[in-house]
Structures are given as structure tokens and as C-alpha cells.
C-alpha positions as CSV (number, residue, x, y, z in Angstrom):
1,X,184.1,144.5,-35.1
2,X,187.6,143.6,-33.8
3,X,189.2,143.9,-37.0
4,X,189.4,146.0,-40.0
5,X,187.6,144.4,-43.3
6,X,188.9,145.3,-46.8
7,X,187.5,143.6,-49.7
8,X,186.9,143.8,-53.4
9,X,185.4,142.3,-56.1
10,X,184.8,142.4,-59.9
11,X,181.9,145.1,-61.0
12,X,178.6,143.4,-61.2
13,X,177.1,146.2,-63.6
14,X,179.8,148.8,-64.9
15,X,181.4,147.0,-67.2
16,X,185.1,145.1,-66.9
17,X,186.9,146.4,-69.4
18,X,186.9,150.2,-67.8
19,X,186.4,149.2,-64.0
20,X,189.1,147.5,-62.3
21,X,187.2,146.2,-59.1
22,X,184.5,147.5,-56.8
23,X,186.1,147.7,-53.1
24,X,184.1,148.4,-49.4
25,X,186.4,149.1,-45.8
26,X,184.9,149.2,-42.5
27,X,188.2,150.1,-40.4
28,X,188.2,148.6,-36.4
29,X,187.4,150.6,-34.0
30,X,190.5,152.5,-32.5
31,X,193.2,155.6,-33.0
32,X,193.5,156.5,-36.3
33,X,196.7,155.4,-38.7
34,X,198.5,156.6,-41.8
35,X,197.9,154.6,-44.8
36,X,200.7,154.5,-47.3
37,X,199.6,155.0,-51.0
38,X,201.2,154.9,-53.9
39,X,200.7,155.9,-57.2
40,X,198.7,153.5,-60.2
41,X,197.1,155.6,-62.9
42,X,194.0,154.8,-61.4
43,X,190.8,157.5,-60.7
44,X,189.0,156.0,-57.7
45,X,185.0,157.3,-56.6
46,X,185.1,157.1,-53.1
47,X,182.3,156.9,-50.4
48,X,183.6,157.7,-46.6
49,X,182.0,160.2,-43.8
50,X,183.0,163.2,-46.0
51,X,180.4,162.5,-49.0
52,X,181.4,161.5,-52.8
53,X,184.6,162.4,-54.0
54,X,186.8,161.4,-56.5
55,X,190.6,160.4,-56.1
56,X,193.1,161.4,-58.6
57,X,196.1,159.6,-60.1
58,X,198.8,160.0,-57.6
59,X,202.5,160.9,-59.1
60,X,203.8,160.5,-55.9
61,X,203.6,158.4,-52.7
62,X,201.7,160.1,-49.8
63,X,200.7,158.9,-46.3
64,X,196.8,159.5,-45.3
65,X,195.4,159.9,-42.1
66,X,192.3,156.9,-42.2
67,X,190.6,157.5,-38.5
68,X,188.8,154.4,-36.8
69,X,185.6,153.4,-36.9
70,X,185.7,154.7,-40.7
71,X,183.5,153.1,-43.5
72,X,184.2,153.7,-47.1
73,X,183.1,152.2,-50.5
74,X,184.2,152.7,-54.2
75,X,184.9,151.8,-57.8
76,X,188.4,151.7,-59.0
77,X,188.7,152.2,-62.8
78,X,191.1,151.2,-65.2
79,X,194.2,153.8,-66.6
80,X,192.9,155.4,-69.1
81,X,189.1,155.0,-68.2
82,X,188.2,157.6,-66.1
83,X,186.5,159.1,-69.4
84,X,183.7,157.3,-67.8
85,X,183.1,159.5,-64.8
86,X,184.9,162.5,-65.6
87,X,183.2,162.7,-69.1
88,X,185.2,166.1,-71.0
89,X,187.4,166.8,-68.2
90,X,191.2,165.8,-68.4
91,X,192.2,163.0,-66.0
92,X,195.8,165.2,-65.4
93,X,193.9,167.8,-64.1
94,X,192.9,165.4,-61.0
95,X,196.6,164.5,-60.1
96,X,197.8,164.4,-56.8
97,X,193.9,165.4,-55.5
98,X,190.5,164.4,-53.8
99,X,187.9,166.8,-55.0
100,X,183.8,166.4,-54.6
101,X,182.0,164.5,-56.9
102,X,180.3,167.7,-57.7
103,X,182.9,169.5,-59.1
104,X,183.9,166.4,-61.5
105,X,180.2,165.7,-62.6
106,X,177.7,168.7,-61.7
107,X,176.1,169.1,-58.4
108,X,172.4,167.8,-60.1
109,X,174.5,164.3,-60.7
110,X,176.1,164.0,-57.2
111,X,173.0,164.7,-54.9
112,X,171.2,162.2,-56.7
113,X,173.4,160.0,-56.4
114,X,173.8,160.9,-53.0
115,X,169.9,160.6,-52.6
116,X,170.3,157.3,-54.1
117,X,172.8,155.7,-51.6
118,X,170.4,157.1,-48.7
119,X,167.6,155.4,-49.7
120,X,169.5,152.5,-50.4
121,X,171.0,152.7,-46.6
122,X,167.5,152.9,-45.4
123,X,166.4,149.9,-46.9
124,X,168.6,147.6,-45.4
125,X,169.4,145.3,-48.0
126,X,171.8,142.4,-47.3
127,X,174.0,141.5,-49.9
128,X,174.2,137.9,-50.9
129,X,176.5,135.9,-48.6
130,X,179.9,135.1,-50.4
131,X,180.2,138.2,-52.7
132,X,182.8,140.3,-50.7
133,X,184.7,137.2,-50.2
134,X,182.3,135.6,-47.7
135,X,181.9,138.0,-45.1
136,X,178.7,138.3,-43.2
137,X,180.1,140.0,-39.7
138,X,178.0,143.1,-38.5
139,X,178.3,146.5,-40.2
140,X,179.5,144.9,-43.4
141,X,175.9,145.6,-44.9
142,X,176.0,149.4,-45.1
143,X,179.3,149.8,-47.5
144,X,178.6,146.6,-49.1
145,X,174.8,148.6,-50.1
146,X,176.8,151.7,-50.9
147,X,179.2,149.8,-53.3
148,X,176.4,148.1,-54.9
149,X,175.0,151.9,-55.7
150,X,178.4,153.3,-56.9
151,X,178.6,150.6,-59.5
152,X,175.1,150.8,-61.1
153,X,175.9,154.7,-60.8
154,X,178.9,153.6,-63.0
155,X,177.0,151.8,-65.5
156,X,174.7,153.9,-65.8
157,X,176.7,156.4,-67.1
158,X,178.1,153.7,-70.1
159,X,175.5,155.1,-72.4
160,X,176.8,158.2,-73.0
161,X,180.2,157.5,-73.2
162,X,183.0,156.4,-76.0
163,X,186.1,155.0,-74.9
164,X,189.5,155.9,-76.2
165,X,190.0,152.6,-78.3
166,X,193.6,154.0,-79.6
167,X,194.1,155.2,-75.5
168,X,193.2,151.3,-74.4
169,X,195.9,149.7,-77.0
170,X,198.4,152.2,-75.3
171,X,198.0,151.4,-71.8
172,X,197.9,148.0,-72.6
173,X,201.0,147.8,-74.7
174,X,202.7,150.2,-71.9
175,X,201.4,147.6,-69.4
176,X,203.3,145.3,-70.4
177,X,207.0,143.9,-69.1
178,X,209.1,144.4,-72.2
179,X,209.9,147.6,-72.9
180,X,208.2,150.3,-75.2
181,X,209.6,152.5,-77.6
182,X,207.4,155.4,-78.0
183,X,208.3,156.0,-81.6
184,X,207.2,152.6,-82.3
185,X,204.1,152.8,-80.6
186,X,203.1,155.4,-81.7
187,X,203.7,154.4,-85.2
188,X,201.9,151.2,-84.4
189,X,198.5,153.6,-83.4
190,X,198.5,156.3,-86.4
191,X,199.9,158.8,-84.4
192,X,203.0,161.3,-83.8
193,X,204.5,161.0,-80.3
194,X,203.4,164.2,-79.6
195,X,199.7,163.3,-80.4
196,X,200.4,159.9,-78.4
197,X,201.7,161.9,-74.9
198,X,198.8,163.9,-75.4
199,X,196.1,161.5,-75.5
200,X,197.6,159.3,-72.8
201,X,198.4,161.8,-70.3
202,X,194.9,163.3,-70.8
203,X,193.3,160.2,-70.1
204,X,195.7,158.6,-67.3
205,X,197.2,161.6,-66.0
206,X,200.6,161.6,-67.0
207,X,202.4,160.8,-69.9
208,X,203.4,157.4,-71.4
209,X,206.5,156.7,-70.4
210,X,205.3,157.7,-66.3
211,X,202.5,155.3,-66.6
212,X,204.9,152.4,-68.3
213,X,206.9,153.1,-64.6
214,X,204.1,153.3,-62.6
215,X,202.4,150.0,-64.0
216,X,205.8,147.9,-63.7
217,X,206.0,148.5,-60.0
218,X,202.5,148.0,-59.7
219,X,203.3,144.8,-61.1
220,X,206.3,143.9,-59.2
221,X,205.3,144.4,-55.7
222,X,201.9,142.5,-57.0
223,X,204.0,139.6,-58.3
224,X,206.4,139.6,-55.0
225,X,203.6,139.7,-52.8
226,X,201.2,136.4,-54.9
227,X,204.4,134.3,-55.1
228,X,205.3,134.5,-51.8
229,X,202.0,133.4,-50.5
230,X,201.4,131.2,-53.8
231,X,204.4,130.1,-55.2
232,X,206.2,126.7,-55.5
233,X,206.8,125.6,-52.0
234,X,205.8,129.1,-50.6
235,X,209.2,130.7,-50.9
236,X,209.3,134.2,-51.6
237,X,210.7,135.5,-54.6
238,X,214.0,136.7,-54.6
239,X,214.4,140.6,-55.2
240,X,216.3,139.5,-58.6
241,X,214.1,137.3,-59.9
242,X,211.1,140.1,-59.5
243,X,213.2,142.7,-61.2
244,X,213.9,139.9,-63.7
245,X,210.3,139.0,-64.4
246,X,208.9,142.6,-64.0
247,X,211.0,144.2,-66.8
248,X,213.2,146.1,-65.2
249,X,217.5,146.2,-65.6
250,X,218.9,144.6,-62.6
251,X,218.0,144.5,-59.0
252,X,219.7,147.7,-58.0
253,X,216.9,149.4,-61.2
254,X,214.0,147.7,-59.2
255,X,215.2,149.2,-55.8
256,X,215.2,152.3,-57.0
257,X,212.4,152.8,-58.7
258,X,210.4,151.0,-55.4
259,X,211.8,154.0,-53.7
260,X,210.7,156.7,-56.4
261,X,207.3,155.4,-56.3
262,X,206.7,154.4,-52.5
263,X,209.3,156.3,-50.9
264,X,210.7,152.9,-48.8
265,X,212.5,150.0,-49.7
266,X,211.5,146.9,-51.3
267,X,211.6,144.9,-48.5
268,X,209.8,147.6,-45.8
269,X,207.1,147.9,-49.0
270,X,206.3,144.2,-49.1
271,X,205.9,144.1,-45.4
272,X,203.3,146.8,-45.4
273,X,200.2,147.2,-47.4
274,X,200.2,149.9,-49.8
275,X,197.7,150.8,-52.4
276,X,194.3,153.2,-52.9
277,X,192.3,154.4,-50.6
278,X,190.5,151.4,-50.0
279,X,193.1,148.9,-49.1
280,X,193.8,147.3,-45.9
281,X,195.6,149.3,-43.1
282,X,199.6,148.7,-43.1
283,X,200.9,145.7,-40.8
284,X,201.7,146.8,-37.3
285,X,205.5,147.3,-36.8
């Protein structure tokens, strides 16, 4: 390949409301590079060279080392849904890390799964033309299979699982641009504030006024980023108007908080792509 691939798509089998996407990279050929990620209150199960593993919510930016020639596959799920694959275990006690699948669901789970995804490699299947946004180009098959794998994995797993219902109403009240008072949420959902940090940060991995931050950025670099390519007449947002439209104070309140969670400014962070571990490599400077 001459060029690096990143694509994602909606889960065909887990189900929409936990999973956020289901995303396969196949990286050029070439040195390796340090991709910039940034924190979302996401859990990601990754596929790469180094086996299953499962990526924490980040609290912090962090650069990481992606070598050439690298393949990797995964499922992305919601804040707040990692209940799904981590069953009992806390989602704050994966922050900042990338740990075996193993040691989050039990070695019996992850070498069948494992098992799985090799027999699945072996087959050669081709996935159907158009579903990771219509590329067909050599060496796209194999993460494309795994992916496939990782999200039946996923649904599989539905069964024995009940969501947080209170924890979904949170995150998507906290996802939102207006501002939150946590008293008044958590009046709105039966429960103390105490009782409130406590659920959310054990199912996101930080408390509710972190994740209300985390998913604001999100959504003003996302919003700077669609406008600019989609907006009227093509013109890219000014940095105002996105602090504006994202909830935040002022301009000066978006710049800063672009640099608490990314570490750069906002204009150096719109020029690069920043993200999970399966987003596209950053633009060449």
C-alpha cells in the first residue's frame, strides 16, 4: 500500500447504543511516527501485532509510537459502556493504561477469542465492498476479518450484561453543551452527588464534571474540523464561534482547555489528527 488506511463504521452486531463505531488501520509501509491521543471517556479493544488488549480512558494527552507496516482492528464503546467488556471491574481502574485482554476478561475468554480471529484469518473472507467506506485495496481483508470478529465477540457478550440506565442519562445530560449542575442532576436521577461521582466515575473513569470537559472538547474540535470541510461555503469556523457553539465561556476558555486536554493549541490540534488508537496518522509538518 502507499498510503495508510483508517476507517470506521457503525457495529453490525454489538449493539449502537453501547458501541460507538467498529474501526480497522493498516499503516504504509515506512519509519514509525508518534500518534497524538487525547483523552474521550472511551474503553477501546484493540487488535495490533501485540495480541488483544484493552485501552483505558486517557486523563491526559500522550504521544504513541505506531511503527509501519502496522495492522490493527477494534471496537470503540460508548462513556459509560465499558460494563460490557469489563463486566464487575471498574472502568477508573483502566485509566491512563493498555492491559491484555486477559487480565480484563479471564485468559479462557481471550484465547478463544484469540482462536476465533485465527481461524477467521485463515479463511480468507472478503468483506462486502463498500462497508469500510469503499475500500477494496490489498491487505485491507485481514483487519477488516478481525473487526468483524471483535464485534460479534462484543455482542456476544450482550446477554449477560445490564447497563447502567441511571449512568446512560448522566453521560448524556453531561454530553451536552449547556452546562450541568451536579446538584441538579443528580436530583434529577434519585441520587446524592456523592452516589452520582461514584457511579459515573466507576463506569467512565473519572468523575462527572472531567467527563462534562472531556466530551465538550471532544465536541469542539469535532465541530471545527466538519464545518470547515462542510460548512456554508467551506469556511472554517472561527475559534469564537466554536467556543460559542460548544458551551464554553469565551475563546480564551476554549484555548485553554484545548491545551489541558491535547497539550497544543487549537490551531496546531486542528491541523493534526488526534484521537484513539485507531485514527489516522497526524499530517506531515
Amino acid at each position: 500500500m502507499s498510503s495508510s488506511l483508517y476507517a470506521e463504521r457503525p457495529p453490525g452486531a454489538a449493539p449502537g447504543r453501547q458501541v460507538a463505531c467498529v474501526w480497522v488501520r493498516r499503516n504504509a509501509a515506512g519509519p514509525a511516527y508518534g500518534q497524538l491521543v487525547v483523552p474521550d471517556g472511551c474503553v477501546d479493544l484493540v487488535w495490533s501485532a501485540a495480541g488483544l488488549e484493552v485501552v483505558g480512558p486517557d486523563r491526559a494527552p500522550r504521544t504513541v509510537p505506531v511503527p509501519g507496516g502496522a495492522e490493527l482492528a477494534g471496537v470503540r464503546f460508548r462513556p459509560g459502556a465499558a460494563g460490557l467488556l469489563l463486566g464487575a471491574m471498574p472502568a477508573r481502574e483502566l485509566c491512563d493504561l493498555q492491559v491484555p485482554l486477559a487480565e480484563v476478561a479471564g485468559a479462557g475468554v481471550a484465547e478463544r477469542l484469540a482462536e476465533r480471529l485465527a481461524e477467521r484469518r485463515a479463511e480468507g473472507l472478503v468483506e462486502r465492498g463498500g462497508e469500510w467506506g469503499g475500500e477494496q485495496r490489498a491487505g485491507v481483508r485481514g483487519p477488516a476479518e478481525v473487526a468483524a470478529v471483535l464485534d460479534a465477540f462484543v455482542a456476544s457478550r450482550v446477554p449477560g450484561w445490564a447497563p447502567d440506565r441511571v449512568v446512560e442519562r448522566a453521560v448524556a445530560a453531561l454530553g451536552r453543551p449547556e452546562g450541568v449542575r451536579l446538584p441538579d442532576l443528580a436530583a434529577e436521577l434519585g441520587l446524592s452527588e456523592r452516589q452520582l461521582r461514584r457511579r459515573v466515575t466507576d463506569a467512565v473513569g473519572y468523575g462527572p464534571k472531567t467527563l462534562h470537559a472531556v466530551l465538550r472538547f471532544r465536541r469542539a474540535v469535532a465541530w471545527a474540523r466538519s464545518d470547515g470541510r462542510g460548512g456554508a461555503g467551506g469556511a472554517v469556523p472561527g475559534l469564537a464561534e466554536v467556543a460559542a457553539r460548544a458551551g464554553y465561556a469565551d475563546q480564551a476558555h476554549l484555548t485553554r482547555e484545548v491545551r489541558r486536554w491535547s497539550g497544543v493549541s487549537p490551531t496546531v490540534l486542528l491541523g493534526r489528527a488526534a484521537g484513539r488508537p485507531g485514527q489516522a496518522p497526524p499530517a506531515a509538518s
